[in-house]
N, C-alpha and C positions, 0 to 999 in steps of 0.2 A: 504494500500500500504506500503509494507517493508521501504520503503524510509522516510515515515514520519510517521512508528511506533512510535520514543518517543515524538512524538510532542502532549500539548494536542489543545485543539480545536482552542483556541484562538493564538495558534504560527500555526497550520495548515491552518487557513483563511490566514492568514499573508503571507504565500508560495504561496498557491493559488490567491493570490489577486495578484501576480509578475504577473502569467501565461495566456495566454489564451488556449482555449479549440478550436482544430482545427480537422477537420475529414478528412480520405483521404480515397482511395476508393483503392479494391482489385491490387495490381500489381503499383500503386501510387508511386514514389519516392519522398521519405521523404529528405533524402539528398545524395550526390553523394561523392563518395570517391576524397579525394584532395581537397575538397568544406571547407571552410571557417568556424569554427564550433564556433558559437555564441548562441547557443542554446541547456539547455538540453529539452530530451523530458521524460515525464511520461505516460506508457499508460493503458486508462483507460477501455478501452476497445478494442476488436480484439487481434491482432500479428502483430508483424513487423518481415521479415528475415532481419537480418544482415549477406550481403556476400561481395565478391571482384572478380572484376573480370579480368582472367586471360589472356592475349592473347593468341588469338589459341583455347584454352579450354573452354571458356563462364564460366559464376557465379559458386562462389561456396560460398556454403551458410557454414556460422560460426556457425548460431545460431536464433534460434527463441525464441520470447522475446513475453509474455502475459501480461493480465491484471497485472498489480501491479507493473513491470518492469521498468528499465530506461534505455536509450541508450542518447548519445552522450554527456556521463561523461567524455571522456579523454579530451574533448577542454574546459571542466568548468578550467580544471586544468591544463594543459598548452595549447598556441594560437598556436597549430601546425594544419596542417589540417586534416581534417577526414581520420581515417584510414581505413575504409569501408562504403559500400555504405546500405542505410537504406531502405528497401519496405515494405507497406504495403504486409501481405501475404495474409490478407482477410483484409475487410472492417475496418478502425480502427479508435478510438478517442484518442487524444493524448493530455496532458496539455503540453504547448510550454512556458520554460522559459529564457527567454535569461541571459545569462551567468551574463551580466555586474549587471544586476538589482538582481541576486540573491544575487554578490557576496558582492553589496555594502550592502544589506539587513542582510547578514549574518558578515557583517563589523560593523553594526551600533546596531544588537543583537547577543551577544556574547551566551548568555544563551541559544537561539533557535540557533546558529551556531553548539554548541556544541553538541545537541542532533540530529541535521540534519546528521552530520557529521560523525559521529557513525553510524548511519544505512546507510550509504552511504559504509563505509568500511565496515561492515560486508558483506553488498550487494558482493561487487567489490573480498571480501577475497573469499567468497563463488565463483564466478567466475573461480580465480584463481585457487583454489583447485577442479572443475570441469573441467574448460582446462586440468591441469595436469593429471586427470583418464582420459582423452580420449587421451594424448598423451599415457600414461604409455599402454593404450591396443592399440594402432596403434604401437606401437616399437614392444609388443608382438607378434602380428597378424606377420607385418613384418619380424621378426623372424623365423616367418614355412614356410615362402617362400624363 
């Protein structure tokens, strides 16, 4: 899992020992937009969509997210609420870590903070410059109409 690429074995238990392992089932709501985000999630197996949904027009999905993947990073790093909502899109297994215990964990090892932390921005940079190529071809598209 990209997120704990530089960790080795014995700082990886240590992440894993914060989490538990929770399964949800096809169409499942993992968490609801505006809800409380005190948890990230790791998934370990299936897909989650991440959509929002719109009045009038029903869900619109952002993003589908697989094995290896993490969702609900923005509330590790500030206490605002969820800014969309999380479904299982098939069947899925998820490590559940709650924020407070990662963050005191990554407070008390500096040395596994650091290398957590790093794969967590790459992750998040990679994002971002995927958002950006799927704005930059909807301006385009938008464009011939």
């Amino acid at each position: 899992m990209r997120l704990f690429q530089g960790l080795d074995n014995g700082q990886l238990a240590e992440i894993l020992m914060l989490g538990m392992v929770k399964d949800y089932r096809k169409e499942e709501v993992i968490f609801e937009e505006g809800a409380k985000g005190d948890r990230l999630y790791v998934i370990y197996t299936g897909s989650v969509r991440i959509s929002r949904i719109y009045q009038h027009m029903g869900e619109e999905a952002l993003t589908v997210l697989g094995p290896g993947d993490f969702l609900g990073e923005m509330s590790f790093f500030n206490a605002e609420r969820r800014s969309a909502q999380a479904v299982a899109q098939e069947d899925a297994q998820l490590l559940e870590i709650r924020n407070a215990d990662l963050r005191t964990h990554l407070e008390a090892r500096p040395d596994v903070a650091l290398r957590f932390l790093w794969a967590f921005c790459r992750t998040l940079s990679q994002r971002v410059r995927e958002t950006n190529e799927k704005f930059s071809a909807l301006f385009a598209i938008s464009r011939v109409f």
